[in-house]
ZAMARGU-4260 file (C-alpha; in steps of 0.2 Angstrom, whole numbers, plus 5000, padded with zeros to 4 digits):
<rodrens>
0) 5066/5107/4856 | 5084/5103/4860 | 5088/5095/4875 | 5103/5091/4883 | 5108/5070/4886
5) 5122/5064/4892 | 5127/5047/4889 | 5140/5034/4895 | 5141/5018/4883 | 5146/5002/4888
10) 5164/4996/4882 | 5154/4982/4875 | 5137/4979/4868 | 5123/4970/4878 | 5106/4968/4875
15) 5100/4975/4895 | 5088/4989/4893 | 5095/5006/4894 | 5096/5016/4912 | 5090/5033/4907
20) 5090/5044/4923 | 5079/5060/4927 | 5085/5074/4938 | 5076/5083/4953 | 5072/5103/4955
25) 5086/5115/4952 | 5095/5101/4946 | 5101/5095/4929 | 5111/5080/4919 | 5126/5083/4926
30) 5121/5076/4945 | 5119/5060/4937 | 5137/5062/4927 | 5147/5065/4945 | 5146/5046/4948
35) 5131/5038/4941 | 5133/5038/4923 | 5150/5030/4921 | 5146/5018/4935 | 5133/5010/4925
40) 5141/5010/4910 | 5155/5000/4918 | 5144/4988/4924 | 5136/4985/4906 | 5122/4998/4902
45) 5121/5012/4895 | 5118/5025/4903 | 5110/5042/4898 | 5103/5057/4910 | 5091/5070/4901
50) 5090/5090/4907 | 5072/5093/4908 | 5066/5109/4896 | 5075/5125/4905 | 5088/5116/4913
55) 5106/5113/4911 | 5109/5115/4893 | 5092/5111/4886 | 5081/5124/4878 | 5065/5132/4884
60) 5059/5142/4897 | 5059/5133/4917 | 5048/5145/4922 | 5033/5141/4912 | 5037/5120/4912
65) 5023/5110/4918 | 5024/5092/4923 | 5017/5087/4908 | 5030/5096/4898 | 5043/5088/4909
70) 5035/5069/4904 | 5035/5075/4886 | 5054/5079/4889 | 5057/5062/4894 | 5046/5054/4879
75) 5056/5063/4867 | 5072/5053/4872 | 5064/5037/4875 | 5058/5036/4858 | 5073/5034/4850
80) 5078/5019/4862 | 5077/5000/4854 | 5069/4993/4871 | 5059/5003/4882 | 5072/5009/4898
85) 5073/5006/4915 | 5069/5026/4922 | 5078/5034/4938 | 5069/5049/4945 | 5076/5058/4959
90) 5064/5070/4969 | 5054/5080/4958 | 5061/5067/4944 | 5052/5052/4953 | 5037/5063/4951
95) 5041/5063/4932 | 5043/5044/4932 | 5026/5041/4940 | 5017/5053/4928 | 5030/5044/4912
100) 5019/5026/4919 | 5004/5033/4916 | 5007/5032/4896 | 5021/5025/4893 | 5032/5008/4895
105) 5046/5003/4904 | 5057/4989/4908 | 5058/4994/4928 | 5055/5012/4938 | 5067/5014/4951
110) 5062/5031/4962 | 5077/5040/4973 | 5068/5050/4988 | 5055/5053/4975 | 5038/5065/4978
115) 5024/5054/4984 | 5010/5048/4972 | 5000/5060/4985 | 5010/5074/4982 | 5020/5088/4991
120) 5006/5092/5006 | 5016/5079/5018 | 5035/5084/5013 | 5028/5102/5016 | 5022/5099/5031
125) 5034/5087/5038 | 5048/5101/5034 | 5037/5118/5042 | 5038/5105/5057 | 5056/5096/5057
130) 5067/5112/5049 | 5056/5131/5049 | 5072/5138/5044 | 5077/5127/5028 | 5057/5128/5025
135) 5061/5146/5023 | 5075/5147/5012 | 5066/5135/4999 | 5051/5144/4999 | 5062/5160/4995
140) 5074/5149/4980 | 5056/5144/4974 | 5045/5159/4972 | 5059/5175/4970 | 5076/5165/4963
145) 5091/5155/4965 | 5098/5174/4973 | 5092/5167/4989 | 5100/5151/4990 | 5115/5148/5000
150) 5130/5135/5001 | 5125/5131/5018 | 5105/5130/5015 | 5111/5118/4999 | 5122/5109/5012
155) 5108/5107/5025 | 5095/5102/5012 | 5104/5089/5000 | 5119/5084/5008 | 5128/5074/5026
160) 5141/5080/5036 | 5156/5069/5026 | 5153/5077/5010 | 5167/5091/5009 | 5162/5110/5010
165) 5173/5112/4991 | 5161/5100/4985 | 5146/5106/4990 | 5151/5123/4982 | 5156/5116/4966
170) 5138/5108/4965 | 5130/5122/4972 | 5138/5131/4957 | 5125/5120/4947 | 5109/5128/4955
175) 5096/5134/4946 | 5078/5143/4946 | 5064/5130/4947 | 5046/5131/4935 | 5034/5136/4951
180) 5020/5126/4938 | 5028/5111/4940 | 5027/5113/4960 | 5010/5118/4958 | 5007/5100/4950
185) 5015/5091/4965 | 5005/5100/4976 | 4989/5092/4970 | 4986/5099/4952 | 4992/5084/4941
190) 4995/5070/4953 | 4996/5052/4948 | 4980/5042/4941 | 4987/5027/4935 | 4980/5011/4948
195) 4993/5006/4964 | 4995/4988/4957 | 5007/4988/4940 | 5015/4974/4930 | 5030/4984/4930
200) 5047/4981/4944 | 5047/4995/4955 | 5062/4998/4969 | 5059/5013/4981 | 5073/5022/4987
205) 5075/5033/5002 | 5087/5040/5015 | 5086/5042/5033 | 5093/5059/5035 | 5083/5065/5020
210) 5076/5085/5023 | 5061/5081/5011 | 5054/5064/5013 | 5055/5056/5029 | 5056/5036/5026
215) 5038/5034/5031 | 5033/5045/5017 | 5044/5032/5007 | 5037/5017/5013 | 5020/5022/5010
220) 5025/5025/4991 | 5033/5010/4989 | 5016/5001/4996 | 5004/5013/4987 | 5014/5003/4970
225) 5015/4986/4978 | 5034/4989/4975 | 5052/4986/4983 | 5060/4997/4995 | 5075/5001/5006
230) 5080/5016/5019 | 5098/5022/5019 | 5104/5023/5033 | 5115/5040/5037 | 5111/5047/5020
235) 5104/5061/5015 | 5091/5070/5000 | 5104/5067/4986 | 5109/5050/4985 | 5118/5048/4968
240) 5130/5064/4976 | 5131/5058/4992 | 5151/5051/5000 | 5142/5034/4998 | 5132/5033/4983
245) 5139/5018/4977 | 5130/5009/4990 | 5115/5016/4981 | 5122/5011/4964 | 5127/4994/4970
250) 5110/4990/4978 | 5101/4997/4961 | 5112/4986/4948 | 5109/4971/4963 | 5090/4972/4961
255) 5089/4973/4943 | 5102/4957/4942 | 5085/4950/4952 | 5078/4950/4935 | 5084/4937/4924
260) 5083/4940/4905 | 5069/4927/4904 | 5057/4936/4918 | 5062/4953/4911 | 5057/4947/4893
265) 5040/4941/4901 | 5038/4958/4909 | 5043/4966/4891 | 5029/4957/4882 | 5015/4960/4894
270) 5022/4980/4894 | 5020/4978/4875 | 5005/4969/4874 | 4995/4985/4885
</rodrens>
């Protein structure tokens, strides 16, 4: 299946593992490309965002996708890597991550408001509570199409205040429909299995103004996988877009510069080694 990657390089070659980033619902490669993508490339890695099956300019039909489909996606470009990457998921992407784990190595996982290891139920639950209206128009996007979504639900969902209205119209232009499989999987169908305890570095990401996750929801993730985490403060559901995502992307490329070449060589051989 052809699927659409975009890639920034580095100016000049390095041995770091590659960042290879994965996109939330509705979403595609070209969230990542708006800031994240030449970012990292500048600072030395490559960088490369994939458009899960059905979305952006990848073949295959969205509406019919399951997880699994969506980790195969992700296999299929990691395969062609030298070294095993360092994986980004945003949202539904984190979810895409975690199942990835399950088989798969990885130099580091780093998850951006991700779906919980426990699934939607909460998110659900804390949104019907905190937001019935935005509640609403999701469920409407999710189960009768993209015709239902508006700039100003888009707005109220994924973005703060600051970000300017052209903006959010020219991302909202990006919007598409969303496999109703794949939520089906987050709801409880094909969560997680792997144990809580992993040999591999793990940064949990979240943002205080997030619609979806609420930074409890965060910080139980990040101690369900014994793993790093930070809350954002004034920031909202999509980080890498946000007015300040290069907080996000500074305090990313500062916790993978914890890892000196030796330590990450030692994670790399007990990665390879199971």
């Amino acid at each position: 299946m052809q699927l659409e990657v975009i890639k920034y390089l580095p100016k000049t070659a390095s041995n770091h593992p590659p960042f290879l980033f994965v996109h939330g619902a509705f979403a595609g490669a070209w969230c990542w490309e708006e800031h994240f993508l030449p970012y990292f490339a500048e600072h030395g890695y490559a960088a490369y965002a994939i458009s899960l099956r059905g979305h952006g300019k990848s073949k295959g039909h969205v509406t019919t996708a399951s997880l699994d489909n969506y980790v195969a996606d992700v296999a299929t470009i990691t395969n062609e890597f030298d070294q095993p990457p360092i994986l980004v998921g945003h949202s539904m992407g984190g979810m895409v991550v975690q199942k990835f784990m399950e088989k798969h190595a990885v130099t580091a996982a780093i998850l951006m408001n991700s779906v919980p290891p426990s699934g939607l139920w909460e998110s659900s639950c804390y949104m019907m509570m905190s937001d019935p209206w935005l509640y609403y128009q999701l469920g409407l996007m999710q189960t009768l199409g993209i015709q239902f979504a508006t700039v100003n639900g888009v707005r109220r969902a994924l973005f703060s205040a600051d970000v300017p209205h052209e903006t959010v119209k020219r991302y909202f232009s990006h919007v598409q429909d969303e496999s109703q499989r794949v939520v089906m999987d987050m709801m409880g169908m094909n969560l997680p299995s792997h144990m809580s305890q992993t040999q591999v570095p793990m940064l949990v990401l979240g943002a205080s103004n997030d619609a979806f996750f609420p930074a409890s929801s965060i910080e139980n993730t990040a101690r369900h996988y014994n793993a790093s985490v930070h809350i954002f403060d004034n920031m909202a559901h999509a980080m890498m877009l946000e007015s300040r995502w290069q907080e996000v992307a500074d305090y990313i490329l500062a916790w993978i510069g914890e890892y000196p070449p030796q330590v990450r060589r030692r994670l790399q051989q007990k990665i390879d080694f199971c």
